[in-house]
N, C-alpha and C positions, 0 to 999 in steps of 0.2 A: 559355339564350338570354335576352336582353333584352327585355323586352313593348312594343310600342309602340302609341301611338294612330294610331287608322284616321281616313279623313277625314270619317267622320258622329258622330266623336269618342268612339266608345267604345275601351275600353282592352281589346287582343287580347295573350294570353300565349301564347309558341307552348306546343303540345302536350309533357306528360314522354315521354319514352321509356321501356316499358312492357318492363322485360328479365325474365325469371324463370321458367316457367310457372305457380310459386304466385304471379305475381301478375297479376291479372284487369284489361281496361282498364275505365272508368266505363261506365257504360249511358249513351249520346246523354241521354236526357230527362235523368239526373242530372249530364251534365256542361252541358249549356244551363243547368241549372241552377245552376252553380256560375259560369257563364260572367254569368250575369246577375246576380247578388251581385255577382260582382269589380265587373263595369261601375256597377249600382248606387253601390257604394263608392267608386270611381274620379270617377264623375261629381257627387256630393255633394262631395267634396273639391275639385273643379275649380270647382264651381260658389260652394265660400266660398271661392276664393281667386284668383278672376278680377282683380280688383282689383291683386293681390301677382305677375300673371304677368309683364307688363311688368318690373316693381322688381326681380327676381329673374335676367331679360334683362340689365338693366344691372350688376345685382351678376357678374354674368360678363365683364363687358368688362375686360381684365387693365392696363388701360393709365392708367386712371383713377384719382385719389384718392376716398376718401371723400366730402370734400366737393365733388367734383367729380360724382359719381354722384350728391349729392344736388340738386345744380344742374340735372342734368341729367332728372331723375324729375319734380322739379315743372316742366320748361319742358314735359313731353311730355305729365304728367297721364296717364288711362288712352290713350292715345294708342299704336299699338304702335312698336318700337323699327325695325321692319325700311321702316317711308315714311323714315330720315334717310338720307344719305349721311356719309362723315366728317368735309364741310367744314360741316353743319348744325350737326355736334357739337362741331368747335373754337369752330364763334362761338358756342355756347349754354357753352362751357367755359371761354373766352376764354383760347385758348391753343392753339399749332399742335401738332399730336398727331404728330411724325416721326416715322418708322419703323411707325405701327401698323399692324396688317393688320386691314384692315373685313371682317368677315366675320361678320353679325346674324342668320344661319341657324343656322350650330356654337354659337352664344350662344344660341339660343332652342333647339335641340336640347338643350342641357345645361341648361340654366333648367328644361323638361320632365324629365327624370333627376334633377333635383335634387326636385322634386315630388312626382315616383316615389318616390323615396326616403323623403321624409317620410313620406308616406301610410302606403307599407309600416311606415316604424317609429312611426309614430305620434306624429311631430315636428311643427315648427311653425315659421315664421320671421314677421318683422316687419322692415317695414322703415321705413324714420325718421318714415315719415307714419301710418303706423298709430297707431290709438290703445291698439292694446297693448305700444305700444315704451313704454320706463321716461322716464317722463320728469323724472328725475334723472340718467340718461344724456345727455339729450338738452340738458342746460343747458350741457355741459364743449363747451370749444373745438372738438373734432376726435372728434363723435360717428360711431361708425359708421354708414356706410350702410344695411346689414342684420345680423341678428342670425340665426341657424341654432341652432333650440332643441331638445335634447330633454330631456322634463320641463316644469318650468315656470322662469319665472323669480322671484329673490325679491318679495315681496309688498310696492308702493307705499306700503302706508298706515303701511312701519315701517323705521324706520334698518337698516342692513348694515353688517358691519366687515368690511374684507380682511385677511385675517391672511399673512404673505408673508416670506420668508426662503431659504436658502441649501437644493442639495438635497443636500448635504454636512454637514448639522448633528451638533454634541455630543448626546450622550445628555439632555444637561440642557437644550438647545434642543427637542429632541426632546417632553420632558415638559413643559416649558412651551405648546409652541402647543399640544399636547393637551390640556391642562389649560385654555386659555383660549379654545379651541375649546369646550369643553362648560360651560365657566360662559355663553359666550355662546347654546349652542344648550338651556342650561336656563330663559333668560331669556327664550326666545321670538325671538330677536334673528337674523339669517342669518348665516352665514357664509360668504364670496367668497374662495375663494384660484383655483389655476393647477394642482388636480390631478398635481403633479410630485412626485417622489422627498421623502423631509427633509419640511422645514415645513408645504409646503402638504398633503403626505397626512395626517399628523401632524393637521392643524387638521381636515380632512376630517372624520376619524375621531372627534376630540373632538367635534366639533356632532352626527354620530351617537348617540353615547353619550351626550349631555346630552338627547336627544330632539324635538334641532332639526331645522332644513333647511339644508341646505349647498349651495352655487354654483360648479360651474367654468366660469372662458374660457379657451378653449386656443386653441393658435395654432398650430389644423389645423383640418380638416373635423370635425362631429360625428358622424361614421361610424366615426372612430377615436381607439382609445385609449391613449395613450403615456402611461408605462411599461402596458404587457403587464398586465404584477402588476398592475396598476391596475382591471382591469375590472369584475373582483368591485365593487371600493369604490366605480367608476363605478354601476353597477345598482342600489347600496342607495341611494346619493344621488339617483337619480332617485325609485324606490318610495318611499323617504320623504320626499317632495315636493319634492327638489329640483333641480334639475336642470344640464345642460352647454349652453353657448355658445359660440359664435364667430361671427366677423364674416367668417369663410373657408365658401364654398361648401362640400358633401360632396367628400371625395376627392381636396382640393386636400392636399398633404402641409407638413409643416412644414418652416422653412426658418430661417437665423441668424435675419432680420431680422422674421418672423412672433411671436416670442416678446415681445423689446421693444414692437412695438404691440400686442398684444394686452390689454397692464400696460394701457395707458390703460383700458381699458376696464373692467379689472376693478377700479381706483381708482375711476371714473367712477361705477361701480353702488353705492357705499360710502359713508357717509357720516365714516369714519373707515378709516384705513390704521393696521394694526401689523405695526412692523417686529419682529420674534422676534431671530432669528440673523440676519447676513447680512457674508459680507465686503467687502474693500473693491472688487470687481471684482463682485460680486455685481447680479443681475437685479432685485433686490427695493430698490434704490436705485431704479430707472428708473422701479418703480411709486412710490415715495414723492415722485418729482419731480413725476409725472403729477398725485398727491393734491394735492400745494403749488400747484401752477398752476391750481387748479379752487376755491383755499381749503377746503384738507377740511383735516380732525384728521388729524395723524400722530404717531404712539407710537415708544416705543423700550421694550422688555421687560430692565425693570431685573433681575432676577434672571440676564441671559443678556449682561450687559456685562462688555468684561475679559476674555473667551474668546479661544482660537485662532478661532474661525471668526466672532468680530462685530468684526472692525476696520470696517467700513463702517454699522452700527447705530451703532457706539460713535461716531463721525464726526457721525451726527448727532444723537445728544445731545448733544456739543459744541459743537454749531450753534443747541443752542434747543428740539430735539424733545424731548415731556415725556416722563418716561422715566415706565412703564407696572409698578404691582405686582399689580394683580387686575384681571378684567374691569370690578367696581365702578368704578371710576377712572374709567373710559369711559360708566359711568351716570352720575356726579354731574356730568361735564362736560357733557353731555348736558342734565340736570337744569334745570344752573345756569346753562345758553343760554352755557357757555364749550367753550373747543378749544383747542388750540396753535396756532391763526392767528387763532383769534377773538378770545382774550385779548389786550388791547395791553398786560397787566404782566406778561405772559412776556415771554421774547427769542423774536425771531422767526431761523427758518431763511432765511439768504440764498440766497434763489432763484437769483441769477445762478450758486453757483456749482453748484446742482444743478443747471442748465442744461445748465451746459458739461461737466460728467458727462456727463449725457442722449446729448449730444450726440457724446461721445468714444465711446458704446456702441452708436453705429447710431441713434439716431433720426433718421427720413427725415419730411419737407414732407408725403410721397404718400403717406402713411398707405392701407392697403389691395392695393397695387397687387400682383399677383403676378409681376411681373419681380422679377429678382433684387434684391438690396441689402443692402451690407454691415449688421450688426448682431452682436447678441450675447444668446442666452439665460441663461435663469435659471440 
């Protein structure tokens, strides 16, 4: 059964059911006493994160954009959610909200279970006004609302690369994100990919072995873990300081259109995008359009062009993206204050027409929202 809070705000779990005769119930004194720890626990956590209960209320409302939650967080300030009605909330949105169902009780009941939840696992969220949100996230056009953390996130004071490709890769696609996963997680440097089959585990694994930290945004709830196979590699990324993200409440499940935004996101936290493998229908396009539109560095992994599985890589180093031979490459560009969009004696990538890629693969205006909508994953 589910524990809920009482109204003098301590936190009541019902009673286990006690089956067995080898097994004995608690004595009263030592279960008040366990009863007061939880509460203890419960009320320390409630008390850092009074600020985040509200921000957490509207990260529930399913009807919203991103930056429409964030429109709506600073008009309300610590203010709670449940004095609006929904005509408060179009004019503070500016925009008629039809069809929605106002209901700011099941939204603050689940904003609570989402808190529960952290607590129990020892997560953490932020939400766009905090001062622990990245704020190299928060520069890109179509920053998230909130963020749902377990672990930590990569460290502010140092560049990130997304390493990102097809979850169908060649053996030699294979070897190279792992290979450029652990030059970069030897270098001290993080690695962001999307925890999926192919490349992104592949990269996971290398910044492991190189004795980095490594980053995933998924595009579900942080309660769970897809692929399955994945959990294991999930729990060393956390232990070894790094940790998983989403901009999806706990529990909200994946969906087509959940994967394509989420790329922004995980370009957003990077200060360079490498494409590995990826084909021409491939997910790992929609993140390198994300990187272009923010002016980040994007690579192409020269040892993996000319494959059955990189017609869409190879596309764009056609277009101007530098094709990539060791992680070094990505140091001295670095280095030498250049990129593939900083330099003007490279060729640049035509934006318009990774646009309308973008576009033909589900990216929606309403970033966030959890109604349906066409798209397409990695």
């Amino acid at each position: 059964m589910r524990g809920r809070c009482t109204a003098r705000g301590g936190y009541k779990t019902p009673p286990t059911p006690m089956t067995g005769s080898s097994r004995r119930r608690p004595s009263i004194r030592r279960s008040n006493r366990l009863q007061k720890t939880r509460n203890a626990s419960w009320m320390s956590y409630m008390a850092n994160n009074l600020a985040s209960a509200s921000a957490m209320t509207i990260a529930r409302m399913p009807f919203l954009s991103a930056r429409e939650r964030i429109r709506l967080a600073f008009a309300l300030g610590r203010e709670p959610l449940v004095g609006l009605s929904l005509g408060d909330v179009e004019a503070i949105v500016m925009r008629r909200l039809t069809g929605a169902a106002w209901d700011p009780a099941s939204w603050a009941e689940a904003a609570e279970r989402d808190m529960e939840f952290l607590a129990r696992a020892g997560g953490s969220s932020f939400s766009y006004f905090d001062a622990g949100y990245p704020a190299i996230l928060r520069e890109t056009a179509r920053p998230p609302f909130m963020l749902y953390l377990r672990g930590r996130l990569p460290d502010r004071t140092r560049p990130a690369i997304a390493i990102v490709g097809t979850r169908y890769p060649t053996g030699r696609g294979i070897d190279a994100a792992a290979a450029l996963g652990m030059e970069a997680g030897a270098a001290g440097v993080a690695v962001v990919s999307g925890l999926a089959r192919g490349i992104d585990s592949a990269a996971h694994r290398g910044a492991l072995a190189g004795g980095g930290s490594t980053f995933a945004v998924l595009g579900r709830g942080i309660d769970q873990v897809y692929p399955e196979s994945n959990k294991e590699l999930a729990s060393r990324m956390v232990a070894s300081g790094g940790g998983l993200a989403s901009e999806y409440p706990p529990g909200i499940p994946p969906s087509r259109w959940t994967f394509p935004e989420r790329n922004r996101i995980l370009s957003g936290l990077c200060r360079s995008t490498v494409v590995v493998e990826a084909p021409g229908g491939s997910g790992a396009l929609i993140t390198a359009a994300f990187a272009l539109e923010e002016g980040r560095d994007v690579y192409v992994v020269a040892s993996c062009m000319g494959g059955v599985r990189s017609a869409g890589s190879d596309s764009l180093a056609a277009d101007g993206a530098v094709t990539l031979g060791c992680f070094n490459d990505i140091v001295e560009d670095w280095r030498d204050g250049r990129g593939c969009i900083a330099d003007a004696a490279r060729p640049r990538i035509r934006r318009r027409r990774m646009r309308r890629q973008s576009r033909r693969r589900g990216r929606t205006r309403s970033s966030g929202s959890f109604a349906e909508q066409p798209g397409r994953s990695t």
